[in-house]
Each structure stands twice: as structure tokens, then as C-alpha cells.
Backbone as a ProteinNet text record, in pm:
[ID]
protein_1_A
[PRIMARY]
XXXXXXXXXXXXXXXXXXXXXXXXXXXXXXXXXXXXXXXXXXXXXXXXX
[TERTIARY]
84.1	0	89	34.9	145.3	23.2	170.7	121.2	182.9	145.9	205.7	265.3	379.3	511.4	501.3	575.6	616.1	803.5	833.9	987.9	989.6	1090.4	1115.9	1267.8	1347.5	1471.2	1495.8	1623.2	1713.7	1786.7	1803	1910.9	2009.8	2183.5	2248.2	2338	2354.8	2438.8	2588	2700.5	2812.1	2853	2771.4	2867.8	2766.8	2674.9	2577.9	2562.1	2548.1	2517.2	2371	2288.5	2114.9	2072.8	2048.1	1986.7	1853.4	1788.1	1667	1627.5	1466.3	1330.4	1329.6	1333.6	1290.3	1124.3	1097	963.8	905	962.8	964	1069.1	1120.4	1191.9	1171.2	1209.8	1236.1	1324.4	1374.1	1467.2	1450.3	1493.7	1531.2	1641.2	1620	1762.7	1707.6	1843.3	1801.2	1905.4	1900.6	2045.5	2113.4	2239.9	2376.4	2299.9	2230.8	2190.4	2209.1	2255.3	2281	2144.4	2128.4	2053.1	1979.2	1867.4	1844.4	1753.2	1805.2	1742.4	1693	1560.9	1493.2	1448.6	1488.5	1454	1345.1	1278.6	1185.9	1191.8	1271	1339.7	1215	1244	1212.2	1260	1296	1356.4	1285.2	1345.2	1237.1	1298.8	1473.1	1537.7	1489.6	1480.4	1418.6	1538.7	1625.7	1767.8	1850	1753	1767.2	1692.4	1754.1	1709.4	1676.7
-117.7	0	124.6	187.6	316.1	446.4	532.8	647.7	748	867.2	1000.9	1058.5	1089	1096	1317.6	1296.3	1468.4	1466.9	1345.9	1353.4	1398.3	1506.5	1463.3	1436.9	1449	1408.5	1469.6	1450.7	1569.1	1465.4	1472.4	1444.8	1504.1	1519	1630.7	1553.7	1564.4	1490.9	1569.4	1499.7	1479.7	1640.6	1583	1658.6	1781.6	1844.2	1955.2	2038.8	2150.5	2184.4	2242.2	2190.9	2195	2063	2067.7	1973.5	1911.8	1797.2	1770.5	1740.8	1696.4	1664.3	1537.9	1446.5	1322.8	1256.3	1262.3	1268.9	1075.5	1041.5	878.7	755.6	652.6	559	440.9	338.3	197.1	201.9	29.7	-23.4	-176	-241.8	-363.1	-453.5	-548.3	-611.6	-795.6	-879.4	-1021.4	-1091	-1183.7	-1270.6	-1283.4	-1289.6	-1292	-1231.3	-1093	-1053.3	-856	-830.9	-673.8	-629.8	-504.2	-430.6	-318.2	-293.2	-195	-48	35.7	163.8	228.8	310.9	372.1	551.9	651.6	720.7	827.7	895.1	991	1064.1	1170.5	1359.1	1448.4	1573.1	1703.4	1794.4	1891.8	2050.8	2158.4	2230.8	2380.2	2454.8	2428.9	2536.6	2482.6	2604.8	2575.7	2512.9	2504.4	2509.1	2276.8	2232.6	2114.2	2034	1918.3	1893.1	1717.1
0	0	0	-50.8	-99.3	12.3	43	169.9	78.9	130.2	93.4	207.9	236.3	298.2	298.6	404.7	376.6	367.5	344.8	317	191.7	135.5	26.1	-27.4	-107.4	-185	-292.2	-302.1	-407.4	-460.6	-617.3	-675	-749.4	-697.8	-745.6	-832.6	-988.5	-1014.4	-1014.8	-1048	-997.3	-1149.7	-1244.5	-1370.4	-1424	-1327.4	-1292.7	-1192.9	-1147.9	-1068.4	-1054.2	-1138.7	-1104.8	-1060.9	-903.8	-846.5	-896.7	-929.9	-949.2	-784.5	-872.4	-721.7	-763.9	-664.8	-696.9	-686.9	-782.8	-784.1	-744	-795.1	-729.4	-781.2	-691.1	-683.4	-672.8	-773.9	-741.8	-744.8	-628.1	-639.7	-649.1	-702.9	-722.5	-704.6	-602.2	-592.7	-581.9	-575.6	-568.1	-509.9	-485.9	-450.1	-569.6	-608.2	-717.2	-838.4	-849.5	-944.5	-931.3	-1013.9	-978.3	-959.2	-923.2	-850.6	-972.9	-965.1	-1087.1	-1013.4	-1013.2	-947	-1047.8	-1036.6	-1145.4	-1063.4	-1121.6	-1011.5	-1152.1	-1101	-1162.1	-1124.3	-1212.6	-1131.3	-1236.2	-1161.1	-1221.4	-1196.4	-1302.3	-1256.3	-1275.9	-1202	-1229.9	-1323.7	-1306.1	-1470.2	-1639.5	-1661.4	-1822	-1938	-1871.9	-1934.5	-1933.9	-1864.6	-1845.3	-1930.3	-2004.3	-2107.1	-2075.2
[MASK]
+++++++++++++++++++++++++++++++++++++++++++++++++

């Protein structure tokens, strides 16, 4: 069951300095199987493509 949270999260990447919003996240993991993260950002600069 999914809640609505008042946390929220930032994602800053390493080779930008316009932070995104993380608008929502999976993650996926298993025993001897890599891991697959999916994240869903948004920005407010008009300049991000």
C-alpha cells in the first residue's frame, strides 16, 4: 500500500550543478543478481534537457 510521505529528496548529479526533485523511486535487488534503481526527477530550470 502506498502512503504520501512529507519527506522529500534531491538528486544532485556529480557533472551539474542543477539539483533535481525526486519525484519517485524503485529499487530492485536479488540474490547474485545486480541491482536496478529507477529514479523519476524534475527541474524547475528551463535550461535542463
Amino acid at each position: 500500500m502506498t502512503r504520501q510521505s512529507d519527506l522529500s529528496y534531491r538528486f544532485e548529479p556529480l557533472a551539474s550543478q542543477d539539483p533535481f526533485e525526486v519525484v519517485s523511486f524503485t529499487l530492485d535487488e536479488a540474490l547474485s543478481t545486480p541491482f536496478r534503481l529507477v529514479l523519476e526527477l524534475v527541474s524547475y530550470e528551463d535550461n535542463v534537457d
